[in-house]
C-alpha positions in Angstrom: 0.0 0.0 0.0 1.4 3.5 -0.8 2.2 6.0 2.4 2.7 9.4 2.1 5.5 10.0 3.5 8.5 13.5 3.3 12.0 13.4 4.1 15.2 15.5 4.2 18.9 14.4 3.4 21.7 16.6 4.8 24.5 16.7 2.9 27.2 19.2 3.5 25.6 22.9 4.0 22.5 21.5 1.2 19.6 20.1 2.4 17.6 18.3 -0.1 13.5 17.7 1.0 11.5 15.7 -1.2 7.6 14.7 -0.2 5.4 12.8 -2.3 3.8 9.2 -3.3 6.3 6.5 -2.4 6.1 2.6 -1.2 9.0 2.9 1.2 8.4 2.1 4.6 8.1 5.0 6.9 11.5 4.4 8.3 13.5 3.7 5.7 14.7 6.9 2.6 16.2 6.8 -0.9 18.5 9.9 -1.4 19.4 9.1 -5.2 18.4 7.0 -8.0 21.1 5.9 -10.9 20.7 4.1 -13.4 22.5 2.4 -16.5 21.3 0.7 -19.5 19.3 1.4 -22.5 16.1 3.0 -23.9 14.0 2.0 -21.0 16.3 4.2 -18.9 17.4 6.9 -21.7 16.3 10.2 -20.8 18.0 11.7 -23.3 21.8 10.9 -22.9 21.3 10.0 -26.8 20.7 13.7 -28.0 24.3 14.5 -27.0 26.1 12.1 -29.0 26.3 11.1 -32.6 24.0 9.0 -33.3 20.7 7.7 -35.3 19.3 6.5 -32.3 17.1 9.1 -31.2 13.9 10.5 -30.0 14.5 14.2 -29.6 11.7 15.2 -31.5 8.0 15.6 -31.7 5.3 13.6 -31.2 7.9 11.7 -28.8 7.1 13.8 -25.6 3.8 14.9 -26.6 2.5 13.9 -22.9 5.8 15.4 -21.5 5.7 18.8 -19.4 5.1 21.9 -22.2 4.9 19.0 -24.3 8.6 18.7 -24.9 10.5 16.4 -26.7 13.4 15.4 -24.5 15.3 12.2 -25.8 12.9 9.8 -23.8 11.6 7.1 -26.1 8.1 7.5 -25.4 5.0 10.4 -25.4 5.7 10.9 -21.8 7.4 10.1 -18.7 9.9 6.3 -18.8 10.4 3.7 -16.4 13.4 5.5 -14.9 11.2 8.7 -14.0 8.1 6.1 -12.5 10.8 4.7 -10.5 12.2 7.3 -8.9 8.9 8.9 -7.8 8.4 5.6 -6.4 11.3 5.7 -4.3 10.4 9.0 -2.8 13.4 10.7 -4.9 11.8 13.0 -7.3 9.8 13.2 -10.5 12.1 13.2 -13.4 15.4 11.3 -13.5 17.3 13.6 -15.7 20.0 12.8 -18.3 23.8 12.8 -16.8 24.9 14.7 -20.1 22.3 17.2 -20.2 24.3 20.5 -20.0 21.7 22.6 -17.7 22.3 19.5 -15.3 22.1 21.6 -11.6 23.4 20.9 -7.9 20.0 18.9 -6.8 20.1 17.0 -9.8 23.7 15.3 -9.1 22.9 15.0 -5.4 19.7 13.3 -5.8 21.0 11.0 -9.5 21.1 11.2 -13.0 20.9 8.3 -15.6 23.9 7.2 -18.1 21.7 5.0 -19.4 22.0 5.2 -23.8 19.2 4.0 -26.2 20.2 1.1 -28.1 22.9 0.0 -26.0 23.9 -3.5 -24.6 25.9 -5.9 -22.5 27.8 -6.9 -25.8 30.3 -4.3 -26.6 29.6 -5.1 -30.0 25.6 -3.9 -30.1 26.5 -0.1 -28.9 29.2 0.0 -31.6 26.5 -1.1 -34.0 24.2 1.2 -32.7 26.8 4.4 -32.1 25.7 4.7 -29.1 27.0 4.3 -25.1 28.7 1.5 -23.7 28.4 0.2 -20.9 32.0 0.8 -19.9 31.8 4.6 -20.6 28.6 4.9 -18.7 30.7 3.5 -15.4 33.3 6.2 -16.4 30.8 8.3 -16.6 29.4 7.1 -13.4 33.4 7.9 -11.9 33.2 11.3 -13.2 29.9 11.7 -11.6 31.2 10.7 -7.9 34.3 12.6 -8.4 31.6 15.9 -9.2 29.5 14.8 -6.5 32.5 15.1 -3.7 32.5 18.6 -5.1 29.1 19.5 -3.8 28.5 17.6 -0.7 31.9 16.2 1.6 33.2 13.3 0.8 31.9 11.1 3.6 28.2 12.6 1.9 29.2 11.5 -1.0 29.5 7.8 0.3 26.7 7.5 1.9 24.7 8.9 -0.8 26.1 6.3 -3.5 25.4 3.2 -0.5 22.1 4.5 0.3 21.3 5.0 -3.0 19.0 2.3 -5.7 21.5 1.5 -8.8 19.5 0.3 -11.8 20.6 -1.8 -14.8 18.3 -1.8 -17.7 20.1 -3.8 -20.8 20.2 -7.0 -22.7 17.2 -6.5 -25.2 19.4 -5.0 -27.8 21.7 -7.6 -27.6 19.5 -10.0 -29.0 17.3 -8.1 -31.1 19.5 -5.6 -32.8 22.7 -7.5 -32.4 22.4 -11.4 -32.2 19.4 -12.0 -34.3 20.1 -9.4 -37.0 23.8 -9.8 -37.5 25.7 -12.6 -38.1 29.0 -12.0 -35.8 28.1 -13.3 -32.7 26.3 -16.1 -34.1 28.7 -17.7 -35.5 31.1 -17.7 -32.3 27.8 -18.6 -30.1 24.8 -20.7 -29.3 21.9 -18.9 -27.2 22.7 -20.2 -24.0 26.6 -19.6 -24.8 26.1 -16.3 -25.5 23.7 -15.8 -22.5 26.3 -17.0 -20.6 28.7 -14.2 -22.2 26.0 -11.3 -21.4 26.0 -12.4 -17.9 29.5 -12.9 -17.2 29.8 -9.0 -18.6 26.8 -7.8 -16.3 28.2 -9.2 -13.0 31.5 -8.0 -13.9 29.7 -4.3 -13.9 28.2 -5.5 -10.9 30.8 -6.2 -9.1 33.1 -2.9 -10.3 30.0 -0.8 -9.0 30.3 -2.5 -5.7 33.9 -1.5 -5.4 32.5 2.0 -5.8 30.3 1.9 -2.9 27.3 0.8 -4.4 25.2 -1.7 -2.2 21.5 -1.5 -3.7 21.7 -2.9 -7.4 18.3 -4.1 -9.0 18.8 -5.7 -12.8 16.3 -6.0 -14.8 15.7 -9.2 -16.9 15.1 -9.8 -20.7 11.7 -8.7 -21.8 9.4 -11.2 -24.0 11.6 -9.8 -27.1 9.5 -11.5 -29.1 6.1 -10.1 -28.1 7.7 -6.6 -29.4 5.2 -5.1 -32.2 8.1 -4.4 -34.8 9.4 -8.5 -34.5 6.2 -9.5 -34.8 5.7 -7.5 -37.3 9.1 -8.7 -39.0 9.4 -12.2 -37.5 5.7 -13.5 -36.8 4.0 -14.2 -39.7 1.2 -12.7 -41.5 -0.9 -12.9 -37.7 2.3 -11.1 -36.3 2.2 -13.7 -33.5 4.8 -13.4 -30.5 8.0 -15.2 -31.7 8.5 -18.1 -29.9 12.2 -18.7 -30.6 13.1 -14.8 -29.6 11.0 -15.4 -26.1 12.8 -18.8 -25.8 16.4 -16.5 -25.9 15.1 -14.9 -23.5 14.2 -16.9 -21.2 17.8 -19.1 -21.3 19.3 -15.7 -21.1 17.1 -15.2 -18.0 17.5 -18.1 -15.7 21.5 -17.8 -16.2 21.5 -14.2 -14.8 18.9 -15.0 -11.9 21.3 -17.6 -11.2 24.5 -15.6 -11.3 22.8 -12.7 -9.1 22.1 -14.9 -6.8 25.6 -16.6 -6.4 26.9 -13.0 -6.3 24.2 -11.5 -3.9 25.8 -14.8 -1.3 29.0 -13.5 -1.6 28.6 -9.9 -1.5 26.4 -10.1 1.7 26.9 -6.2 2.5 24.8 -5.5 -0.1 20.8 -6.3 -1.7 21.7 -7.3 -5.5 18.1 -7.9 -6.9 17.0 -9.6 -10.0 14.0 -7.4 -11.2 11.6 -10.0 -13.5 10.9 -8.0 -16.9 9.3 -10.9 -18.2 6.5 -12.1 -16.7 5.1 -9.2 -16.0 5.0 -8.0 -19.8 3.7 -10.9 -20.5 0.8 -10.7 -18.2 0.0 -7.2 -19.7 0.1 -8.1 -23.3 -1.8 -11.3 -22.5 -4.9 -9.7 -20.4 -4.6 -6.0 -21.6 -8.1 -5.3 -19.9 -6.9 -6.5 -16.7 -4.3 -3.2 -16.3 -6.8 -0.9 -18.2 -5.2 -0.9 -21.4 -6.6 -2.1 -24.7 -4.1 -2.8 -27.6 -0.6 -4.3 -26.9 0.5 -5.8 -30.2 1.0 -2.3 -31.8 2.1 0.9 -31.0 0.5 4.5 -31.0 2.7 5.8 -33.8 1.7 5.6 -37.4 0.7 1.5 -38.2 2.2 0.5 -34.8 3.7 -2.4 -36.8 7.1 -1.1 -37.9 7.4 3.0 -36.6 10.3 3.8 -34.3 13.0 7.1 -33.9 12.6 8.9 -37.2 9.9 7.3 -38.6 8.1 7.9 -35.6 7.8 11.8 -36.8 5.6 14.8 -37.1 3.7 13.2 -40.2 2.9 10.4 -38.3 -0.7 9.4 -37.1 -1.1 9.0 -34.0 -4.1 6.9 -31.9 -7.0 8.2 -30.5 -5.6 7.3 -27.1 -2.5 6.5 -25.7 -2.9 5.5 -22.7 -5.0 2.7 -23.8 -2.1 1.2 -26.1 1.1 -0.3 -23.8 3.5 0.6 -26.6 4.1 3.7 -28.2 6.0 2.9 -31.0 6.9 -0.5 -32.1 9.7 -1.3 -29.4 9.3 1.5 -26.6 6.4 1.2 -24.2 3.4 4.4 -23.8 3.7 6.7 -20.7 1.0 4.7 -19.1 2.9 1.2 -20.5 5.4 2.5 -18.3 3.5 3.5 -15.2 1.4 0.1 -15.3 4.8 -1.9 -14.9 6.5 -0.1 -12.6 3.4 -0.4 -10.1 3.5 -4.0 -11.1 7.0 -4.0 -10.2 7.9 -1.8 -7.2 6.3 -3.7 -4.2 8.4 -6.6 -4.8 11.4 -4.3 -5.0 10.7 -2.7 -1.9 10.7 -6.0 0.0 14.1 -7.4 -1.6 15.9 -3.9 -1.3 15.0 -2.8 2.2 
């Protein structure tokens, strides 16, 4: 059940109050949220690199305040943003390179999180976009500004108080695995599952060393439920495709495994496995249960095949978004987004605190 509850963090000569809807217990506070990963995390890191792999432009953030288009992949507000009102942070989880970043946004988190990236080296260099290993420099660079604004013993406490999301592996698959041939020809599924893994605890474990001690990753999605690989891979009924779900799944059950063999070792700290999966698949199997009414296409244009540019100002749009779970063909609606996060977050709470 949600509590209203409001809170202040000192830090240094700031003090940072924040007072709104949370699930936290009334005796516990989050001071910051960071996260890492792709698209579902993106607030608009992507506009200030050079890449194709963008949404900095109407009708994505049509829902948005002023109606803005800020680089999230969706008409509104993402998973990152639900998240951290959640938590009791704040509304908006802001982009780490967004030059107008200010004081409170550093003290209370920022996303490095880059649309289109992946575990796999290999799928952000296919998609020019951010790493994961410059978004932990990145992440160095932030703790190194934070120090600046708050002491340093702040600063720690901050970072181990603090809920570290990782949102990635989708991409992997979908634009890197299934589309290309490299990495299928030096792997199997569950071989390269087992590579993707290896990579994410090894992130894991680096952000440990840096003081972080709440860590939730997310799992695979149902990649094959996704309008566009329906549209692409399912057939002229643009079923779910059974042998992209199947991926991930293997991919799945290796990094619930691994999480937990790390979370018994590093026993100073909560590393949670967050289930994408089952969830999704719950919504796009009894839309009418969450209120929603079409999840096998998006808003945009068709819904079968619109994403980033073609998602544009020529575009149709639906009568009504928040009825549709997806707004384009991959990213899911403002509402898609607030449905699973409240499907999410209770189960969260309990593992992180």
């Amino acid at each position: 059940m949600k509590v209203i509850i409001g809170f202040c963090v000192y830090a240094s000569l700031y003090f940072h109050c924040y007072r709104g809807s949370t699930y936290l217990p009334d005796n516990v506070y989050v001071p910051a949220i960071i996260a890492f990963g792709d698209s579902l995390m993106d607030p608009g890191n992507n506009n200030h690199i050079n890449t194709l792999t963008k949404a900095n432009f109407p009708p994505y953030g049509k829902d948005f305040v002023g109606g803005k288009p800020t680089g999230r992949f969706t008409n509104g507000k993402i998973i990152g943003d639900f998240l951290a009102k959640a938590l009791g942070v704040k509304e908006y989880l802001p982009a780490y390179l967004d030059p107008v970043l200010e004081d409170d946004d550093l003290i209370t988190g920022v996303s490095f999180a880059s649309g289109g990236t992946g575990y796999d080296p290999l799928t952000s260099t296919l998609a020019s976009v951010i790493p994961l290993s410059d978004q932990m420099d990145m992440f160095k660079q932030y703790v190194e500004k934070l120090k600046t604004k708050v002491d340093e013993k702040t600063a720690e406490n901050i970072i181990a108080n603090s809920v570290f999301f990782i949102s990635s592996s989708s991409n992997d698959f979908l634009t890197n695995y299934f589309v290309w041939p490299f990495r299928r020809l030096q792997y199997d599924v569950p071989a390269y599952s087992n590579k993707l893994v290896k990579i994410a605890t090894n992130f894991i474990q680096e952000l440990h060393k840096l003081g972080a001690r709440r860590i939730v990753v997310f799992s695979a999605s149902p990649i094959g439920c996704i309008p566009i690989e329906r549209t692409l891979h399912g057939g002229p009924s643009r079923k779910c495709v059974h042998k992209y779900n199947k991926a991930a799944q293997v991919y799945n059950n290796v990094l619930k495994k691994q999480l937990q063999i790390i979370s018994n070792r590093l026993t100073d700290s909560k590393i949670v496995y967050s289930d994408f999966y089952n969830p999704l698949i719950s919504i796009i199997e009894n839309p009418h249960l969450y209120g929603m009414e079409v999840t096998d296409k998006g808003c945009c244009g068709t819904g079968d095949i619109e994403m980033s540019y073609s998602c544009n100002m020529l575009s149709k749009l639906c009568k009504n978004e928040s009825k549709f779970f997806f707004w384009d063909s991959l990213h899911p609606s403002e509402k898609g987004c607030e449905i699973f996060t409240n499907l999410i977050v209770p189960d969260l709470i309990k593992s992180l605190f």
